[in-house]
C-alpha positions in Angstrom: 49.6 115.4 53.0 46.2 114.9 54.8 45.1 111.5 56.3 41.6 110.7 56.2 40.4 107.4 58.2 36.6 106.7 56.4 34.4 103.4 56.3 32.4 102.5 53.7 28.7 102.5 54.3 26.1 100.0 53.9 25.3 101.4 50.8 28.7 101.1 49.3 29.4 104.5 49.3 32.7 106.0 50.5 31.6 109.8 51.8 34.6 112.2 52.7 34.0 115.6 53.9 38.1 117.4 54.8 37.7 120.9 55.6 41.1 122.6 54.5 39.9 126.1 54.6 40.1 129.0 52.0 43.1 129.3 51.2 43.1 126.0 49.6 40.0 126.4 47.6 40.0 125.3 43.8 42.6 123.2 44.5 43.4 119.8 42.7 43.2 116.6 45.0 43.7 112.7 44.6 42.0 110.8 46.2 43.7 106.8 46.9 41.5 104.0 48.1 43.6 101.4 50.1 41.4 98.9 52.1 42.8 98.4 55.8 40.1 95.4 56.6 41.9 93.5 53.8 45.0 93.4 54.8 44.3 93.1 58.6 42.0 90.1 57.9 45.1 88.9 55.0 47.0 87.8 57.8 44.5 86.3 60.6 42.5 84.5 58.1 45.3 81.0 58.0 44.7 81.1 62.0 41.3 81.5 62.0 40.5 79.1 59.4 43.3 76.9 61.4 40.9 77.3 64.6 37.5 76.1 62.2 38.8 73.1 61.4 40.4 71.6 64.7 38.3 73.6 67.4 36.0 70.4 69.2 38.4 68.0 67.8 39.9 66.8 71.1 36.0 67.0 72.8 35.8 63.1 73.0 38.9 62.6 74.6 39.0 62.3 78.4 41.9 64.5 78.8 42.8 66.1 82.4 45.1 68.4 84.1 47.3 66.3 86.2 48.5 67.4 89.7 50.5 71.0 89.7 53.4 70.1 92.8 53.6 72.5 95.5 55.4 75.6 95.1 57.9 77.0 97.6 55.9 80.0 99.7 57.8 83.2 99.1 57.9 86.8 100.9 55.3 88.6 99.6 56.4 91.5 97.3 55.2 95.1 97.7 57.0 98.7 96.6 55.1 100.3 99.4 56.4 99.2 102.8 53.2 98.6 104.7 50.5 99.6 102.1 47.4 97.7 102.4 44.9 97.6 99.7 42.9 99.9 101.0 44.7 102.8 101.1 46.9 102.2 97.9 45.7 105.6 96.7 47.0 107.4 99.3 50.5 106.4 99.1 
């Protein structure tokens, strides 16, 4: 079984050229159209349609980010002893 990844052009019209060779001349192919944007956009279209409606919707409100705390300071992490970002390369 070949795989064969096409898109449609502007025209409408599906063109397919699949070398197979020789040896495979006269031979009797079927050829199955199965849409991939359907079914990708099948399944973002409730979210997207989700983000029409509401996006702006909280645009009159006066809403803020409060205050984040403080964070304990911790050791700084690195798999290289001593490697500074200059010469990360090189280690």
């Amino acid at each position: 079984m070949i795989q064969v990844h096409s898109r449609v052009g502007p025209d409408g019209v599906l063109k397919l050229a699949v070398p197979l060779g020789p040896k495979d001349a006269n031979m009797e192919v079927v050829v199955t159209i199965h849409s991939l944007s359907t079914e990708k956009n099948a399944a973002t279209k409730p979210w997207l349609q989700f983000l029409d409606e509401t996006y702006g919707s909280c645009a009159a409100l006066s809403v803020e980010r409060g205050p984040q705390g403080m964070y304990e300071s911790r050791e700084s992490f690195s798999r290289v002893p001593n490697l500074q970002i200059e010469n990360w390369e090189a280690a």
